[in-house]
C-alpha positions in Angstrom: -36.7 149.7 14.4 -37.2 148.8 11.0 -35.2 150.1 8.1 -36.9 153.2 6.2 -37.7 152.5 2.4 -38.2 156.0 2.2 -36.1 158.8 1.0 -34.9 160.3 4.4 -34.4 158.2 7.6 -37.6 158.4 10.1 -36.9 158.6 13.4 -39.4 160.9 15.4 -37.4 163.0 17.6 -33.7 163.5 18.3 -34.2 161.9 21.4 -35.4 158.5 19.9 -32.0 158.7 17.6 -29.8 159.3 20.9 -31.5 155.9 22.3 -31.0 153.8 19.1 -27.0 155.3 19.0 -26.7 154.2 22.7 -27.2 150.6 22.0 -24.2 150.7 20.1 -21.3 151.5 22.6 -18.9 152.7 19.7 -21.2 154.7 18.1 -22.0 156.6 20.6 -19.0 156.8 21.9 -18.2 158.5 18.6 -21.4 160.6 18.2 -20.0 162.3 21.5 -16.9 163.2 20.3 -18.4 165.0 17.0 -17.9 168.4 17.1 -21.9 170.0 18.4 -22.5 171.4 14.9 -21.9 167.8 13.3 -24.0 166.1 16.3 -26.9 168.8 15.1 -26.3 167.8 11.6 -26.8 163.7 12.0 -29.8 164.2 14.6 -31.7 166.1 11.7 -30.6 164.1 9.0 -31.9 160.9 10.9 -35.5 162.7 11.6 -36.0 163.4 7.8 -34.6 167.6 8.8 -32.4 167.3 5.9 -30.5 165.1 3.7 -26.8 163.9 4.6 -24.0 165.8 2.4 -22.2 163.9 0.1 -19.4 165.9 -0.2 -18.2 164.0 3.3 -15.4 162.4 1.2 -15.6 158.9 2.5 -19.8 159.0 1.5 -18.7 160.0 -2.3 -16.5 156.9 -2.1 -18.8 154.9 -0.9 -21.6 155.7 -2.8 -19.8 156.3 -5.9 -17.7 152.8 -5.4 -17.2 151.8 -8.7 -16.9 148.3 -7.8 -20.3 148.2 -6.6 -21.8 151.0 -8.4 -20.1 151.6 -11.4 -23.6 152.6 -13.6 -23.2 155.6 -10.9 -19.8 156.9 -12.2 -20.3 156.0 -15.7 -23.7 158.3 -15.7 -22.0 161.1 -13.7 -19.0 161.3 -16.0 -21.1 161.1 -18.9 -23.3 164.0 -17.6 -19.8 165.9 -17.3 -17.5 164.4 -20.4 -20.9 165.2 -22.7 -21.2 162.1 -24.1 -21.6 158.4 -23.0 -18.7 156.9 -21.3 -18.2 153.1 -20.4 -15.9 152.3 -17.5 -13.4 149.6 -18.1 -11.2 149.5 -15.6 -11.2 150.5 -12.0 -7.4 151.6 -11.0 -6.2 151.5 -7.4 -5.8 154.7 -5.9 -2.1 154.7 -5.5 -0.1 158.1 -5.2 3.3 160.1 -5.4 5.3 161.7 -2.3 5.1 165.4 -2.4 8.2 166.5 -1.2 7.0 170.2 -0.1 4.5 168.3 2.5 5.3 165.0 2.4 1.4 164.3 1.9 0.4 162.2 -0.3 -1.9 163.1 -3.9 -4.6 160.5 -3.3 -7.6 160.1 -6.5 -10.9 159.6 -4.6 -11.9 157.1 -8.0 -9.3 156.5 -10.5 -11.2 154.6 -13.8 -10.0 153.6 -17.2 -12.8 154.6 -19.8 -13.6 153.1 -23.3 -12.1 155.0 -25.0 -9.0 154.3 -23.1 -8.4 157.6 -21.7 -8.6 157.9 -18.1 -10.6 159.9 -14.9 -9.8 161.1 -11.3 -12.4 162.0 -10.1 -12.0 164.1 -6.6 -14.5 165.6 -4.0 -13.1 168.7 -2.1 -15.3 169.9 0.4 -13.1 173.6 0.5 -11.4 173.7 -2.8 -7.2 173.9 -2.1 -5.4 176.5 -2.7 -2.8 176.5 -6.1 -5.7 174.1 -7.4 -4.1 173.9 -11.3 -0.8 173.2 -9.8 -2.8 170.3 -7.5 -4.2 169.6 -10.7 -1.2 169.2 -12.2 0.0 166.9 -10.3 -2.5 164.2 -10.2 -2.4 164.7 -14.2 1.1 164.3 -14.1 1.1 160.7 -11.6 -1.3 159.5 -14.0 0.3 160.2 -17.7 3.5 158.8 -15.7 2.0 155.5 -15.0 0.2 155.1 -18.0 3.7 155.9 -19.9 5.7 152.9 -17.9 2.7 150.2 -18.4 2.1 151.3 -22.1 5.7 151.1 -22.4 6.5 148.0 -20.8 3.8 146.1 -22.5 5.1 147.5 -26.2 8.7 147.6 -25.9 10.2 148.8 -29.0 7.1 149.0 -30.6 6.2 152.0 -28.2 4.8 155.4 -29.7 3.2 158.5 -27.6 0.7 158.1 -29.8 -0.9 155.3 -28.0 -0.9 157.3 -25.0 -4.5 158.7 -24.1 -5.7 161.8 -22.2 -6.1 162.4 -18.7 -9.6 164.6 -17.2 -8.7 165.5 -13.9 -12.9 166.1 -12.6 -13.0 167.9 -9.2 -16.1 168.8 -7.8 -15.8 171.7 -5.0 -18.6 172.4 -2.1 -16.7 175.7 -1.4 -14.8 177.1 -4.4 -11.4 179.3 -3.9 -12.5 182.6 -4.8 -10.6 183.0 -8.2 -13.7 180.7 -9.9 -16.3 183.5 -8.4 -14.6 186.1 -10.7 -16.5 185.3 -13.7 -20.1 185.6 -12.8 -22.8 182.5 -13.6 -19.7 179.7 -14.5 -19.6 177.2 -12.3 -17.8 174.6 -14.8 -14.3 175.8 -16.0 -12.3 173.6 -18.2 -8.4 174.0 -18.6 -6.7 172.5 -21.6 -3.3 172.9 -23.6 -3.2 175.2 -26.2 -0.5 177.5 -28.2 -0.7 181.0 -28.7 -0.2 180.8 -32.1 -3.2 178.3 -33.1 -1.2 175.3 -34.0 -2.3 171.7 -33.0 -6.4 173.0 -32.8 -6.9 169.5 -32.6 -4.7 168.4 -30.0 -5.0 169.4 -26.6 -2.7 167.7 -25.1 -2.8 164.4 -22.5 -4.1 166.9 -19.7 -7.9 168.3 -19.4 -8.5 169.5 -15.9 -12.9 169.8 -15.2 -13.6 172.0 -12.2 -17.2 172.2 -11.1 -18.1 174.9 -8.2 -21.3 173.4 -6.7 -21.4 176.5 -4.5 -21.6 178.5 -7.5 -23.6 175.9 -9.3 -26.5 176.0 -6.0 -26.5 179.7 -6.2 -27.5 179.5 -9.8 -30.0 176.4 -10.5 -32.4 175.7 -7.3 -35.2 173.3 -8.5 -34.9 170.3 -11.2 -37.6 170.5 -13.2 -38.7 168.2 -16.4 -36.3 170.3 -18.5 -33.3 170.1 -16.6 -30.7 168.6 -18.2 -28.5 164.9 -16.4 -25.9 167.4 -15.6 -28.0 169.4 -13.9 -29.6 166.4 -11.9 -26.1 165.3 -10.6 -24.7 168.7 -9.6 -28.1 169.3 -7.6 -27.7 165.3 -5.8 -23.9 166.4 -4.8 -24.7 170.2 -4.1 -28.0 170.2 -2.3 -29.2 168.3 0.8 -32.5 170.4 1.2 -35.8 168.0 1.3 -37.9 169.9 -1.3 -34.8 170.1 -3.8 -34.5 166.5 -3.3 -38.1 165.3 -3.5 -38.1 167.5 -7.3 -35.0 165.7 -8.0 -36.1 162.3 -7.4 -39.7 162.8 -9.5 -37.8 164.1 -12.6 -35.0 161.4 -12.3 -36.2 158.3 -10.5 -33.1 156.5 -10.9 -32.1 159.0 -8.1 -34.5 157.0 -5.5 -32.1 153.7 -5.1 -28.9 156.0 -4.1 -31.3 158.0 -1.6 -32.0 155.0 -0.1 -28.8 153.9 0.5 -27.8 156.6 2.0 -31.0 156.4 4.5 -29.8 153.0 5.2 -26.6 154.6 7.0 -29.2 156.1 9.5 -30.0 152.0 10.6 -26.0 151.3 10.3 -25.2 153.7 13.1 -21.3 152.3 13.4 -20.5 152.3 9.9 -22.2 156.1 10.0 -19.6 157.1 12.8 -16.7 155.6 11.1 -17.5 157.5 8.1 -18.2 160.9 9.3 -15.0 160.4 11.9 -12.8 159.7 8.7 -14.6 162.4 7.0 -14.1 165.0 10.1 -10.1 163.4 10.2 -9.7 164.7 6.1 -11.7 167.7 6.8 -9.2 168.8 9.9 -5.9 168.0 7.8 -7.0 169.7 4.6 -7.7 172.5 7.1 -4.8 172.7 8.1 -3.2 172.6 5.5 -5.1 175.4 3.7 -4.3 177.7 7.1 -0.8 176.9 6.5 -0.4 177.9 2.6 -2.7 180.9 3.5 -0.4 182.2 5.9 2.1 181.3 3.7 0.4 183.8 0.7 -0.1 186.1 3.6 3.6 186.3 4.9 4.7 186.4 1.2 2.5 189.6 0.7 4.1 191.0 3.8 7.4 190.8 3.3 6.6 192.2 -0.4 5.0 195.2 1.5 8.5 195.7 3.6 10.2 195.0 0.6 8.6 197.9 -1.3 8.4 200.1 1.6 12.2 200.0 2.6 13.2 201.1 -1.3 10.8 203.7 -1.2 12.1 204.6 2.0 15.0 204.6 0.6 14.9 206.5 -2.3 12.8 208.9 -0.7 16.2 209.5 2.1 18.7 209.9 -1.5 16.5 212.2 -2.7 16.8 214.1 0.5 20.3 213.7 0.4 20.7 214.9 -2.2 18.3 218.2 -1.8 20.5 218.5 0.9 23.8 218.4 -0.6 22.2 220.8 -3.8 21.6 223.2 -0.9 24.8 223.3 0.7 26.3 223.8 -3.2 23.7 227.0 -3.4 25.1 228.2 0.0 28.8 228.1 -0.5 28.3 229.8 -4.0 26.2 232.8 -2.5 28.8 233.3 -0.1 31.0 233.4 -3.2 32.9 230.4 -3.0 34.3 228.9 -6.7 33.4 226.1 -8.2 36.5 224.3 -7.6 36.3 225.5 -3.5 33.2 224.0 -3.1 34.0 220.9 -4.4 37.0 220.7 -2.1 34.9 221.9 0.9 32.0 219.4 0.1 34.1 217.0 -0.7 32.5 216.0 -4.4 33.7 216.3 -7.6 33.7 219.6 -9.6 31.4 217.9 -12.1 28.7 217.8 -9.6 29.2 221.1 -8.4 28.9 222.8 -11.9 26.1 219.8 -13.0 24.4 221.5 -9.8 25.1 225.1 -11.0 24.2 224.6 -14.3 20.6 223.7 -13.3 20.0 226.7 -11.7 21.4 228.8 -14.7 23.9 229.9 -12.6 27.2 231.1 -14.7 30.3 228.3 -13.9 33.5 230.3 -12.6 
């Protein structure tokens, strides 16, 4: 079968994809393995059903590989930075331990830009929980390692000054809900800034870009002739609809080429499985991960709940204790006890007893 120059692979029927996967042992092999709902996914994507997400992570790497494609990145940053950006420099996607999981924080594409600040970008098919603190993080790994390079190429001659800023760009099929509580945003930009005003025009080595393509979808549907690059690049990563893609690709043509490498993955059936097997491999571990902070949040609130519960339990029983006691005060004096004997038979102090009294109007013997 020859390779499709069109936009979406052409196979006629699921059944004619299931007899080109098995003449390649390993892919099929694969393609069984694939959860049903991912099996259902590939057959339609491969008769033209749909197109192929590109939020798998592995696919964003590969079609983003700046290597290979570095017009790609430059464009998409551009579309998101606001102004044209020029990569320089590709970085290797090296990491730091986190001791609380002992997981590494990987940057899907780590680039050096003209201007000499730098960008991780980062695809999250379910945004993370804590996602500043995540944020954070990477931000922090790479002011760290620009520090010790700057620093061991200028010696004595070193100033922060020469340090540039950090954007920390994560793109998220499936926002946490926090970024849902302000209604049409779907791009929400964090910087550093004090209280008091100073510094306006220094924010910092930090700016952290979160785009909610979820919220984003729900919001634009069509590219039209006055949609804006941004708008063109959100759409590509956010929709996989045919119609959404074939009004994409007639407003911005230079869409076409990256649609048509992805169809070639259709005719590159082993190279397909590998990816969507490291893709479903990411997808299981941040999974779990995000099962295990939830219930993590969720224990916390629970043992807040008991917390709260057990000192309102017990104030509520030294209140009643002391009702109580106030009761037995009022009883011993009706029966005309003093002051003094029903401290001695309650075994309190006479302050109480009178304090007691006194409340009541009751005249102290």
């Amino acid at each position: 079968m020859s390779k499709s120059k069109n936009l979406f692979p052409s196979f006629p029927s699921h059944q004619a994809v299931k007899q080109f996967l098995a003449k390649y042992p390993s892919a099929w092999n694969g393609f069984l393995q694939f959860p049903a709902n991912i099996q259902q996914e590939l057959l339609d994507f491969c008769i033209g059903k749909h197109g192929l997400r590109i939020t798998y992570d592995p696919i964003f790497r590969r079609i983003f590989k700046p290597e290979i494609h570095k017009e790609r990145l430059e464009s998409l940053l551009s579309s998101i930075l606001g102004r044209t950006v020029t990569i320089m420099e590709i970085l290797p996607r090296d990491g730091t331990r986190l001791s609380e999981s002992g997981s590494f924080v990987i940057m899907d594409v780590l680039v050096r830009l003209d201007d000499g600040s730098y960008a991780n970008v980062e695809m999250q098919k379910i945004g993370y929980s804590f996602p500043l603190a995540r944020a954070d993080c990477y931000a922090s790994d790479i002011i760290m390692r620009q520090y010790e390079k700057v620093k061991n190429e200028q010696g004595k001659n070193f100033s922060f000054n020469d340090l540039h800023k950090v954007y920390c760009i994560i793109l998220m099929e499936k926002s946490p809900s926090e970024f849902h509580s302000v209604s049409g945003k779907y791009i929400h930009v964090r910087t550093a800034t004090f209280d008091t005003g100073i510094y306006k025009n220094n924010a910092g080595l930090h700016e952290d870009i979160f785009l909610c393509l979820d919220t984003f979808h729900s919001i634009v549907h069509n590219i039209t002739k006055s949609s804006t690059l941004q708008d063109a690049w959100l759409t590509f990563l956010s929709s996989d609809d045919v119609n959404e893609i074939t009004s994409l690709v007639r407003h911005f043509p230079m869409f076409i080429p990256i649609y048509q490498d992805i169809t070639e993955f259709a005719y590159k059936p082993e190279e397909l499985m590998n990816m969507l097997s490291e893709a479903l491999y990411i997808m299981d571990r941040n999974m779990e991960r995000l099962m295990v902070e939830e219930m993590k949040e969720e224990v916390a609130y629970a043992q807040a709940e008991v917390k709260a519960a057990r000192a309102e339990a017990n104030a509520a029983k030294t209140e009643a204790n002391a009702a109580k006691a106030e009761a037995k005060i009022f009883s011993l004096y009706i029966s005309g006890k003093t002051s003094v004997e029903i401290a001695d038979a309650l075994g309190t102090t006479l302050d109480r007893v009178n304090e007691v009294l006194a409340s009541a109007n009751i005249t102290i013997q």
